[in-house]
C-alpha positions as CSV (number, residue, x, y, z in Angstrom):
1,X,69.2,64.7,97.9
2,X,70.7,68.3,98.6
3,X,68.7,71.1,96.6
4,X,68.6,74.7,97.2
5,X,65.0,75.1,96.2
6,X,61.8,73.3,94.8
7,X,58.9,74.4,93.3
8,X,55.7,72.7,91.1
9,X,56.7,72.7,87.3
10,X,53.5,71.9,86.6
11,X,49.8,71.6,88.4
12,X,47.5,69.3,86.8
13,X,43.4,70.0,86.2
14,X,44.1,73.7,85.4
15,X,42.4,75.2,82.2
16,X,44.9,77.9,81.4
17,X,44.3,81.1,79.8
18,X,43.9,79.5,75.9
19,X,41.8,76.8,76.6
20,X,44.2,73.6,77.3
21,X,44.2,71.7,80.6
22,X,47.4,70.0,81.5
23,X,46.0,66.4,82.7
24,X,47.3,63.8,85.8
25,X,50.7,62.2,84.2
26,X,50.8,64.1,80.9
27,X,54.8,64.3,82.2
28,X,54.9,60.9,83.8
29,X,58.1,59.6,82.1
30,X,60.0,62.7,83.2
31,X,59.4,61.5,87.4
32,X,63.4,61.2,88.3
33,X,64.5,62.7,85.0
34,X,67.3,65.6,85.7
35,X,66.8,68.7,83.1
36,X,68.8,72.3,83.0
37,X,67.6,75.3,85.2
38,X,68.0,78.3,82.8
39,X,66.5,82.0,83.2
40,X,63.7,83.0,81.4
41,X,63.4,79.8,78.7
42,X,67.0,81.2,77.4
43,X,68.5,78.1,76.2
44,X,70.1,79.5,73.5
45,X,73.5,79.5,75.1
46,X,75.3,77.6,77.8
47,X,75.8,80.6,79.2
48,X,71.9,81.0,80.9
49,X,72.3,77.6,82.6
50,X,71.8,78.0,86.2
51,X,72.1,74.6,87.4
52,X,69.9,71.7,87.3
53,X,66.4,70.6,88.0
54,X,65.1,67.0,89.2
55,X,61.6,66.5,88.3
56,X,58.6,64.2,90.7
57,X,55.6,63.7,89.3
58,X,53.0,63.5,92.0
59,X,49.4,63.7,91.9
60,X,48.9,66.9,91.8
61,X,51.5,67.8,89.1
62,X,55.3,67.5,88.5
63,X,57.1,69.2,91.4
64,X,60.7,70.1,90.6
65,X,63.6,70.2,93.0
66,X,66.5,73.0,91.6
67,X,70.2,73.0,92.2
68,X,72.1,76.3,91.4
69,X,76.1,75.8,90.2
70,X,78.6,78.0,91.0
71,X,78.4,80.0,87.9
72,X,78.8,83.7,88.5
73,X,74.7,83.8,87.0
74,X,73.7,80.7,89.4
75,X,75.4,82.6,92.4
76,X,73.0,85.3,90.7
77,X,69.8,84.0,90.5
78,X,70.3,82.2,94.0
79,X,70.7,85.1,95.6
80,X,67.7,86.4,93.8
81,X,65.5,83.3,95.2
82,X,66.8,83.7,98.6
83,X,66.1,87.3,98.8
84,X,62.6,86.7,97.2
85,X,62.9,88.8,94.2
86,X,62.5,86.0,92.1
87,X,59.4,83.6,93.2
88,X,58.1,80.8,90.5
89,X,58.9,78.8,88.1
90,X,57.9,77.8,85.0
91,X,58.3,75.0,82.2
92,X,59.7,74.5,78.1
93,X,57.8,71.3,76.9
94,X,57.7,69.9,73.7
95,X,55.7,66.6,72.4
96,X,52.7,68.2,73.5
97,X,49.7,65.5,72.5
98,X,46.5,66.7,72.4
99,X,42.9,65.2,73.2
100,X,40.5,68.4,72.5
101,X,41.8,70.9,74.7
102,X,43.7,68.0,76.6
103,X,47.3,68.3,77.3
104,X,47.8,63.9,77.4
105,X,51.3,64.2,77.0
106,X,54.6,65.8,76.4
107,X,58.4,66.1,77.5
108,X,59.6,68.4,79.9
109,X,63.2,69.5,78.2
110,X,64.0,72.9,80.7
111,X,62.6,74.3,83.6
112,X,63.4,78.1,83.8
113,X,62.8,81.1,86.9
114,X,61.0,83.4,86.1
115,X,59.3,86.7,87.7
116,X,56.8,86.2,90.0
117,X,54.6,88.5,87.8
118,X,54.5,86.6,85.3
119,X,52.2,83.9,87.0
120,X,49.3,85.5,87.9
121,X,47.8,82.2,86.9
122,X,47.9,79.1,84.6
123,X,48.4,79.6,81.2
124,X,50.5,78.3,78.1
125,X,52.3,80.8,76.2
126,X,52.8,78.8,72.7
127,X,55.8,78.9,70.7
128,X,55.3,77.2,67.6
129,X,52.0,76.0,65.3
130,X,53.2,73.0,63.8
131,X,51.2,71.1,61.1
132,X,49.4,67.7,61.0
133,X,52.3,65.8,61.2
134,X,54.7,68.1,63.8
135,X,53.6,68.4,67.2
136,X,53.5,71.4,69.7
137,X,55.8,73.3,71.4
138,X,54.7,75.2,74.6
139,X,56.1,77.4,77.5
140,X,53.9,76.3,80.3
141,X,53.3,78.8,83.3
142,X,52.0,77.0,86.8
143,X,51.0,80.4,89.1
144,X,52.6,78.6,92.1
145,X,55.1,80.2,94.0
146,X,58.6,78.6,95.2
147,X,59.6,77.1,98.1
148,X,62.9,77.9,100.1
149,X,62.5,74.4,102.1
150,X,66.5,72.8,101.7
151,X,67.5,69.5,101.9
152,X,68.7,69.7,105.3
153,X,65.6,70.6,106.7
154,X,62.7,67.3,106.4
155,X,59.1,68.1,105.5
156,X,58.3,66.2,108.8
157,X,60.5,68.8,110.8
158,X,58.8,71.5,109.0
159,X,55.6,70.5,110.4
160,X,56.7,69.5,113.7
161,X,57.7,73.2,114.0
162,X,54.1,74.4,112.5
163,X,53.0,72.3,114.9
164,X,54.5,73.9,117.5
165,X,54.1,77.5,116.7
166,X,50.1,76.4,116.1
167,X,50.1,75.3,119.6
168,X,51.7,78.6,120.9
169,X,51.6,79.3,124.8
170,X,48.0,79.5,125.0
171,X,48.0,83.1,124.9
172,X,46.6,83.5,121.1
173,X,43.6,85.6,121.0
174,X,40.2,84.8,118.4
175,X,40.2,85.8,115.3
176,X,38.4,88.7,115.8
177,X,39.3,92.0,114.4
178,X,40.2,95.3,116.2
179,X,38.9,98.9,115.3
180,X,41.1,101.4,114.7
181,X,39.3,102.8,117.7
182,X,39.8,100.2,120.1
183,X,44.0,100.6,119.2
184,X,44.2,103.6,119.8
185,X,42.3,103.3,123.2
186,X,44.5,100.4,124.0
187,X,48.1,103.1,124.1
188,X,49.0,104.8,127.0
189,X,49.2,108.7,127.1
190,X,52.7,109.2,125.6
191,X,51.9,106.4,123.1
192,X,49.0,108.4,122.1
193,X,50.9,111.9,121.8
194,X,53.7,110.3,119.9
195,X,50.8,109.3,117.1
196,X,49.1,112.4,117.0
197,X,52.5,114.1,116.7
198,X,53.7,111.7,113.2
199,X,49.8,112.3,112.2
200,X,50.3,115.8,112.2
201,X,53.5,116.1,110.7
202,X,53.0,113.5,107.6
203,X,50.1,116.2,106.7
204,X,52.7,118.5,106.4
205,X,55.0,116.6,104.1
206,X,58.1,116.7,106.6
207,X,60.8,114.4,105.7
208,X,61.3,113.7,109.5
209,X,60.2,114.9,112.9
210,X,61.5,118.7,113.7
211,X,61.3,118.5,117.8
212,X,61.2,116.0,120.3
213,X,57.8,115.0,122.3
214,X,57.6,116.4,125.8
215,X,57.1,114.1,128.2
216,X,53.5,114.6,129.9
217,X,54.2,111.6,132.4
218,X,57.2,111.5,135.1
219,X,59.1,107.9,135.0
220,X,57.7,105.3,137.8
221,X,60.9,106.2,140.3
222,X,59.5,109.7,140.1
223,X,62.7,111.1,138.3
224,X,63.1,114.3,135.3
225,X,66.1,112.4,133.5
226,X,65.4,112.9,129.7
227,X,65.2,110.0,127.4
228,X,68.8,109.4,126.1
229,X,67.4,107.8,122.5
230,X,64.8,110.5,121.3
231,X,64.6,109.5,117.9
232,X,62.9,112.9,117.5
233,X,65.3,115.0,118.9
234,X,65.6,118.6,117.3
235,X,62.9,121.7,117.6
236,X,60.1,121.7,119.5
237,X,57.0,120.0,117.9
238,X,54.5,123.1,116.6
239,X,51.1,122.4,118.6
240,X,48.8,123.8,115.5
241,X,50.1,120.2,113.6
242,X,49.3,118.1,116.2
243,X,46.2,116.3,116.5
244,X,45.2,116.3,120.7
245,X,43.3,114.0,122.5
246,X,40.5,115.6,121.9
247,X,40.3,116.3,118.3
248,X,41.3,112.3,117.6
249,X,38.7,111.0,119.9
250,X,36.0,113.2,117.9
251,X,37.1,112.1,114.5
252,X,37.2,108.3,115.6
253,X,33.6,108.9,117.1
254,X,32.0,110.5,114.0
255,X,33.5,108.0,111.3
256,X,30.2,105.5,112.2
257,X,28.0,108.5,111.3
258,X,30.1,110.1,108.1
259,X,30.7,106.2,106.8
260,X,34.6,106.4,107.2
261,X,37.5,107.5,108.8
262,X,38.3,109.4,105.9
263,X,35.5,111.0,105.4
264,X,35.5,112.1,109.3
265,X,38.6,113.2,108.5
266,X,37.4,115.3,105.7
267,X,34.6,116.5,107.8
268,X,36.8,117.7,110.7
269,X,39.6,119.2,108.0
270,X,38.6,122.8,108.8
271,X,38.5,122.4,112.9
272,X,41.6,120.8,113.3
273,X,43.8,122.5,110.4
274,X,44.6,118.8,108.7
275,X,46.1,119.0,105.2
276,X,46.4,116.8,102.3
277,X,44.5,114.3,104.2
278,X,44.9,111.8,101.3
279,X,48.7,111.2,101.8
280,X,47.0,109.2,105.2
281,X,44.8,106.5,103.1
282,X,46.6,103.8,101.1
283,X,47.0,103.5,97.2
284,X,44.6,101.4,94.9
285,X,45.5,98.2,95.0
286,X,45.8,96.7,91.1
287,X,43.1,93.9,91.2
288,X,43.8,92.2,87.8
289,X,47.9,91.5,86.9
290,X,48.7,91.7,84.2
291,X,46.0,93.8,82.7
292,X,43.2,92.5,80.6
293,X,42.8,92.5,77.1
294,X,39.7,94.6,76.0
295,X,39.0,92.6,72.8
296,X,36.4,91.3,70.2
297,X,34.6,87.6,70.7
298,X,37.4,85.2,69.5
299,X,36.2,82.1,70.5
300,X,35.6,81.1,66.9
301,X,39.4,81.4,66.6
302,X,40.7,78.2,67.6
303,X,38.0,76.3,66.1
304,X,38.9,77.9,63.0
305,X,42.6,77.7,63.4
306,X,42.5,73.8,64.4
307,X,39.3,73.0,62.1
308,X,41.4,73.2,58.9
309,X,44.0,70.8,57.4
310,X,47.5,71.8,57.8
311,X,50.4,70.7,55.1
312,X,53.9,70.9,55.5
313,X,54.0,72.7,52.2
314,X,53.1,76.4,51.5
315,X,52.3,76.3,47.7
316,X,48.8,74.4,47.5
317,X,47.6,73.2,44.2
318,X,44.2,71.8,43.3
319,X,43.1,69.5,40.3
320,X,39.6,68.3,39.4
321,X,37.7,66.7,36.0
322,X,34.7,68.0,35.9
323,X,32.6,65.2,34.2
324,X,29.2,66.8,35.0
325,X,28.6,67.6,31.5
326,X,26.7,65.9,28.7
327,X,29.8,64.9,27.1
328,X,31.3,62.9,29.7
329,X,28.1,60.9,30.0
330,X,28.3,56.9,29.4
331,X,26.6,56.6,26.0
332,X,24.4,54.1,24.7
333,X,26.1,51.9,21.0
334,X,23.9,51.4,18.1
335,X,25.0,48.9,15.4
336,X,26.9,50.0,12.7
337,X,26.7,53.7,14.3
338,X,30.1,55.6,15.3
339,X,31.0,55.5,19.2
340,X,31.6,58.7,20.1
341,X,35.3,59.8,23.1
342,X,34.4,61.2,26.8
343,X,35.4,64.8,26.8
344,X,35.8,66.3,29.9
345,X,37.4,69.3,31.3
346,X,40.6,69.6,33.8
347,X,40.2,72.6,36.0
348,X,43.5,73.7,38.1
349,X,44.4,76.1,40.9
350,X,47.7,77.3,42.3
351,X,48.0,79.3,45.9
352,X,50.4,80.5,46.6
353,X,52.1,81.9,50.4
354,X,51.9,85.3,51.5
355,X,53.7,86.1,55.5
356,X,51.7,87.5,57.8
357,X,53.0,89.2,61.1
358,X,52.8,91.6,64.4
359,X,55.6,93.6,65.4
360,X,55.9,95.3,68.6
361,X,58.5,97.4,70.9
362,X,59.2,98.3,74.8
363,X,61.8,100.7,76.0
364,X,64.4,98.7,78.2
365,X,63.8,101.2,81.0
366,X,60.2,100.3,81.0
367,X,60.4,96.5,80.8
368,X,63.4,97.0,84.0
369,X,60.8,98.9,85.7
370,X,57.5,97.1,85.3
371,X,58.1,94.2,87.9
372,X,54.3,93.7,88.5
373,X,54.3,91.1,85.9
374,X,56.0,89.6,83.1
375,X,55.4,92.4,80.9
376,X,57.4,90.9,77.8
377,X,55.8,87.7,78.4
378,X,52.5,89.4,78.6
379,X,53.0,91.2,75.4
380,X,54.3,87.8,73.4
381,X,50.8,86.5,74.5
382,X,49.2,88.9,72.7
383,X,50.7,89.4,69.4
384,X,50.2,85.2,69.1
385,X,46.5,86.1,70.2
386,X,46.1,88.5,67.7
387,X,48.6,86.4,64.9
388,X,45.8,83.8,65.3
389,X,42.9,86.1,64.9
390,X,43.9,87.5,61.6
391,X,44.5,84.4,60.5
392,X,41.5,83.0,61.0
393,X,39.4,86.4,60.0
394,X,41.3,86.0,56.7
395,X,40.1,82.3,56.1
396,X,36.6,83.3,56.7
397,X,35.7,86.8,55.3
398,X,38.6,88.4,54.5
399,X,40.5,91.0,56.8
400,X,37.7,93.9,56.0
401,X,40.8,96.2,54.8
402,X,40.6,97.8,51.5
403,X,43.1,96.2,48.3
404,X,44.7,99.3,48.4
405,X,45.6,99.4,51.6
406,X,49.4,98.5,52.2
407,X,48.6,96.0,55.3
408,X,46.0,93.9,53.4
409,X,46.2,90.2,53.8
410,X,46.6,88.7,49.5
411,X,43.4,87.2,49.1
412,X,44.8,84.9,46.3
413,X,47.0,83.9,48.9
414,X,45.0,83.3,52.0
415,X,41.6,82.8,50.1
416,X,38.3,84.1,51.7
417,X,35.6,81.4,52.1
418,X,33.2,84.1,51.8
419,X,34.1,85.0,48.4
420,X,35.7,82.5,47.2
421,X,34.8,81.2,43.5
422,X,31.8,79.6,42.8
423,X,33.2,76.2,42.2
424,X,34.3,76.2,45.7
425,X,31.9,78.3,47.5
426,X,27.8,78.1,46.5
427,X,26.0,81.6,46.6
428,X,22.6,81.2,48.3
429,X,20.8,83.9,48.5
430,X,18.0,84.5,51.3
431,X,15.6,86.8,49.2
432,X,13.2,89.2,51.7
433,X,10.6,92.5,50.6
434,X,12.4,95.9,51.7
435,X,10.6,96.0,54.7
436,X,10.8,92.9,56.1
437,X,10.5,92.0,59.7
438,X,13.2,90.5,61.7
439,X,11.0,87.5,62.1
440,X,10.3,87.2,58.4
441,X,13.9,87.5,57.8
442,X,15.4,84.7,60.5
443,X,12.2,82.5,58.7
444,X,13.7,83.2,55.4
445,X,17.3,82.5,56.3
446,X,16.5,78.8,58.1
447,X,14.2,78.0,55.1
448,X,17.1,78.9,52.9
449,X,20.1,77.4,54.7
450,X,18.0,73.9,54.7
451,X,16.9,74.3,51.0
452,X,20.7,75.0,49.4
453,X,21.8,72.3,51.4
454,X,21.5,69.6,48.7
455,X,24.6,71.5,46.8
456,X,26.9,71.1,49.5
457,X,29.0,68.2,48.6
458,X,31.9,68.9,51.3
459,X,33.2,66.6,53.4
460,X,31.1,65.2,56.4
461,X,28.3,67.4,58.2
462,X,29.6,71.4,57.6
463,X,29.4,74.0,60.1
464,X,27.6,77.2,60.2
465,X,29.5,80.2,61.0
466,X,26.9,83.6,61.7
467,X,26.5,86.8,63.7
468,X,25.4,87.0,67.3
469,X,22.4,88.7,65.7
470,X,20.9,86.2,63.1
471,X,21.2,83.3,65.6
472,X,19.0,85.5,68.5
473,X,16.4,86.4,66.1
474,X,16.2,82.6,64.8
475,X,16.1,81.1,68.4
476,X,13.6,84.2,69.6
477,X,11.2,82.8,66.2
478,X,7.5,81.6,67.5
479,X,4.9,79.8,66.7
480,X,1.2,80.9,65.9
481,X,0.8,79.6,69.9
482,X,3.6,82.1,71.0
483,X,6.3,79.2,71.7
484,X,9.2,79.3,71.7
485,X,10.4,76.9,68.2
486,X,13.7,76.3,69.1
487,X,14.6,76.3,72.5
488,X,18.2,76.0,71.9
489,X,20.8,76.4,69.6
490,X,21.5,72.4,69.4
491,X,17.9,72.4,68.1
492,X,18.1,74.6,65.8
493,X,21.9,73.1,64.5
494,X,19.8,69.9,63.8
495,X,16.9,71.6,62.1
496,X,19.6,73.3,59.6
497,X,21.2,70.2,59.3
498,X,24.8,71.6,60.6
499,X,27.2,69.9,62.8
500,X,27.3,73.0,65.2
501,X,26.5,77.1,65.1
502,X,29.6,79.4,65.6
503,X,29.4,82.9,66.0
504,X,31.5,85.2,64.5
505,X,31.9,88.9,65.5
506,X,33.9,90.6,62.8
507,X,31.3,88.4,60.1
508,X,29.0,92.0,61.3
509,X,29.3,94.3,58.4
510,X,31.1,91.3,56.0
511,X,29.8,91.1,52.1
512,X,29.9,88.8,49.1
513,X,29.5,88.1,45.7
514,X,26.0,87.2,44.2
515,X,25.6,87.1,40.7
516,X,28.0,90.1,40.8
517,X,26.2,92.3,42.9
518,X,27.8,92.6,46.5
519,X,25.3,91.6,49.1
520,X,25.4,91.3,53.2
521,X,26.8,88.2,54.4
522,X,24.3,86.1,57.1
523,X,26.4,82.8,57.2
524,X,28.8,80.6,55.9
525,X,28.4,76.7,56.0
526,X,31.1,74.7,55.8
527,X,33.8,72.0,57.1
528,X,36.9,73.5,57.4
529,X,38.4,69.9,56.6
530,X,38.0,71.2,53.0
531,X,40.2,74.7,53.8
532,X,44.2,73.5,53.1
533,X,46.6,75.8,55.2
534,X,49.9,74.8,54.2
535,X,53.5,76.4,55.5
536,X,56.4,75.1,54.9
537,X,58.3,73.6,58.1
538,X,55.4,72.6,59.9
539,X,53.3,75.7,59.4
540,X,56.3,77.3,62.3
541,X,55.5,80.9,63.8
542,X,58.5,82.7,64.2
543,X,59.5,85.0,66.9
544,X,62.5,87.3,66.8
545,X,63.6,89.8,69.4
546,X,66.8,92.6,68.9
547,X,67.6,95.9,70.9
548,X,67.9,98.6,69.8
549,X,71.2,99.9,70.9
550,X,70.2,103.9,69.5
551,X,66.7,103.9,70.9
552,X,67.6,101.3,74.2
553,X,64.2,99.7,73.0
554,X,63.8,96.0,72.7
555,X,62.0,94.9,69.1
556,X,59.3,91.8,68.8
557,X,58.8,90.1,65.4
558,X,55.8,87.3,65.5
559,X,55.6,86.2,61.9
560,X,54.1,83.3,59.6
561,X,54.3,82.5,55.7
562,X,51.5,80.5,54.8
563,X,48.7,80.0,52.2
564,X,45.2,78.8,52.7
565,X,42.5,77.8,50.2
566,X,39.3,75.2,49.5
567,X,40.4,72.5,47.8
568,X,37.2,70.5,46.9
569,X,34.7,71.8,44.5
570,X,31.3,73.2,46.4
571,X,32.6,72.8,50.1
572,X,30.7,75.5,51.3
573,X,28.1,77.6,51.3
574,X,27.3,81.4,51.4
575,X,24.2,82.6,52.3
576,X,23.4,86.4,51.6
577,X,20.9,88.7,52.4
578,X,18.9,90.3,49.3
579,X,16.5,92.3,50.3
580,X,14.0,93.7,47.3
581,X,14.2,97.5,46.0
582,X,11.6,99.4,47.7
């Protein structure tokens, strides 16, 4: 098999950036299977095709050996991976089946280059949410460089020659490091005078050398001939910016006591008439690529976002009898008396979709001259982080923004838990003095969370969403001993009879209904089984890109159109704070 390049496709046991791990075989039925090579996941039109891929699954992952044609782009981009500009690789799999967080299986349909940036590790860059009954869609990044090995060359040679150069000639030294000291002792004279001289002369932001370096030493056959290839031939070198002997051997001596050779340097600045002694030290070196996200706590987000029941329908409707009155009751028949009709009453509830969406730009000059990373793929990854997280903040407590407000989210269109109607959503309310203690509060708030639990008539056991804050000062509660009472939170889940505890950050500050009266949020308890999202195809997030051709800026577009609401009367519960008027 002739190929012009491999690389891995995909590594197995890696937990990438959202959570997933790709496990051993997930691509297993793709081992000998030939997909297209394409830039960037740009399968759109023949056009990007590059060449072609053959795909091995191995233990370790699915390693992919690439072909380029003889396309004017595949001459491209092969020149690209010879040079090195270009140095990973990256996958478009769909029929992504999950276990948890467990990638078990899915179809590799492309394998793409892509910049080397782009992979500072593993991570899955979704495309699409679908619903129940769609799977996913995923562009999967490995963080594993390329490999110019050709056909023509056997893995076996390749170590014979490592071999080899391993062995050397015996002359290899330890691996111990020199000191910048013990180089420049090891030059000779003119070796030495030749560094003080460039020393010297960077300081004084020269583009090149003005004068040639005498020679201080006669050749071996005792002749004066010049040296023919003086690469700094021109003026003669101004002593005052060159370091002597001297003046070096003082600087390297004094950089134990100062700390460093910079701050010797430094030290010496004023003695030896050296300048802009920064331009000497290297640049910071960029430890994390691409940068981090500074962001809130969203690891309730994807419990939220695959806790509730997608539909492949965007309009959600809801019917229920309620037979819970007196007249629906089976009666008991007299002789000769009149039997009376069950009345009930039909209650009904249309939501309808509102779209949700992030948009985002980059000037073309700065998405050409970023080539640390990826930066558009960097900035797709966030609008579907933040996409999710408004979402889910929506389906919980609302998104916080006032109904005037132009950006607001419809709440009769994705409908708050939190404030939902009482037929869906029980208002419990935890009722404290004014100046209650934290303790006396967390006491409250357990003793209430266990008590309302009889009107939860959800499906299955619910789960309580709270702040950071409420579930410290309930796990920090003691006894009249001064022990601890629960130890952990899977103690205290089971004493509030709750599946799990989730925090949730943006819940800090959040408020609903009681009786009218708006009071402080502590927690909501429910199964998000009950919470219908629907969408129609799938529940599909969109992403659209144009340019700009007036501004030369390239426009993102991450959208959804969906709905969301309870569907089954008293499904959760939300527990307030009400605190007395003091």
């Amino acid at each position: 098999m002739k190929y012009d390049f491999s690389g891995w496709a995909t590594k197995n046991n890696i937990k990438c950036s959202d959570g997933r791990t790709i496990l051993r075989d997930a691509f297993k039925h793709n081992d000998g299977q030939t997909v297209p090579l394409v830039w960037n996941h740009q399968h759109n039109e023949s056009a990007n095709v590059l060449g072609h891929a053959v795909l091995e699954n191995r233990e370790e992952g699915v390693y992919a050996y690439c072909t380029f044609n003889d396309t004017e782009a595949g001459k491209n981009a092969k020149l690209l991976v010879e040079h090195g500009d270009v140095t990973a690789l990256s996958i478009y799999a769909n029929q992504l089946k999950q276990n948890g967080s467990n990638v078990m299986h899915g179809t590799i349909r492309e394998v793409s280059l892509v910049l080397a940036g782009a992979n500072p590790g593993a991570f899955i860059d979704s495309i699409i949410r679908h619903g129940e009954f769609c799977e996913d869609e995923a562009v999967i990044y490995t963080g594993e460089n390329l490999s110019l090995e050709h056909a023509d060359q056997k893995p076996s040679d390749k170590e014979d020659k490592a071999g080899e150069d391993d062995k050397g000639d015996g002359k290899v030294e330890g691996n111990k490091q020199k000191t910048i000291k013990d180089v420049v002792d090891s030059m000779s004279e003119e070796q030495k005078n030749v560094l003080y001289a460039l020393v010297g002369q960077a300081l004084e932001g020269k583009e090149m050398a003005q004068s040639a370096i005498e020679e201080n030493n006669n050749i071996e056959d005792g002749g004066e001939q010049e040296m023919k290839h003086n690469v700094f031939e021109g003026k003669e070198t101004d002593n005052k910016d060159v370091l002597s002997h001297d003046a070096m051997e003082t600087i390297l001596k004094d950089a134990k006591r100062y700390g460093s050779l910079k701050e010797s340097f430094l030290a010496h600045a004023d003695q030896y008439g050296i300048k802009d002694i920064e331009w000497l030290f290297p640049d910071a070196k960029n430890v994390n690529m691409p940068p981090d996200f500074i962001k809130r706590d969203d690891s309730y987000v994807q419990k939220v976002m695959r806790g509730v029941h997608h539909v492949p329908f965007s309009r959600i409707k809801s019917m229920h009898a309620d037979i819970t009155a007196d007249q629906a009751r089976a009666k008991g028949y007299i002789k000769g008396k009149l039997k009376k009709e069950e009345v009930f009453t039909l209650l009904k509830r249309t939501t309808s979709p509102t779209t949700i969406y992030k948009k985002q730009k980059l000037d073309r000059d700065d998405v050409i001259d970023i080539t640390d990373f990826d930066v558009v793929a960097w900035l797709k990854m966030e609008m579907r982080m933040m996409l999710d997280e408004e979402i889910a903040r929506a389906i919980l407590v609302g998104d916080g923004r006032l109904s005037s407000d132009d950006d607001k989210i419809n709440e009769m269109c994705i409908r708050p838990i939190a404030t939902d109607a009482d037929l869906y959503c029980v208002k419990a309310k935890v009722s404290v003095a004014a100046a209650a203690t934290e303790d006396e509060i967390a006491k409250a708030f357990i003793r209430t969370v266990i008590k309302s639990r009889k009107e939860y008539k959800g499906s299955g056991s619910p789960t309580l969403f709270t702040t950071e804050d409420i579930l410290t000062n309930c796990l920090l509660l003691e006894d009249k001993n001064g022990r601890i009472i629960y130890d952990t939170v899977e103690k205290l889940a089971t004493a509030l009879r709750v599946k799990e505890i989730v925090t949730v950050e943006v819940m800090e500050g959040a408020k609903t209904k009681v009786e009218e009266q708006e009071k402080p949020l502590m927690a909501l308890m429910v199964n998000l089984v009950d919470y219908y999202v629907g969408a129609d195809k799938g529940g599909a997030v969109n992403m659209f890109d144009d340019f700009d051709i007036d501004y030369n800026q390239q426009k993102y577009l991450m959208e959804t159109r969906c709905s969301g609401a309870l569907v089954k009367p008293f499904s959760a519960i939300a527990v307030a704070l009400d605190k007395a008027q003091g």
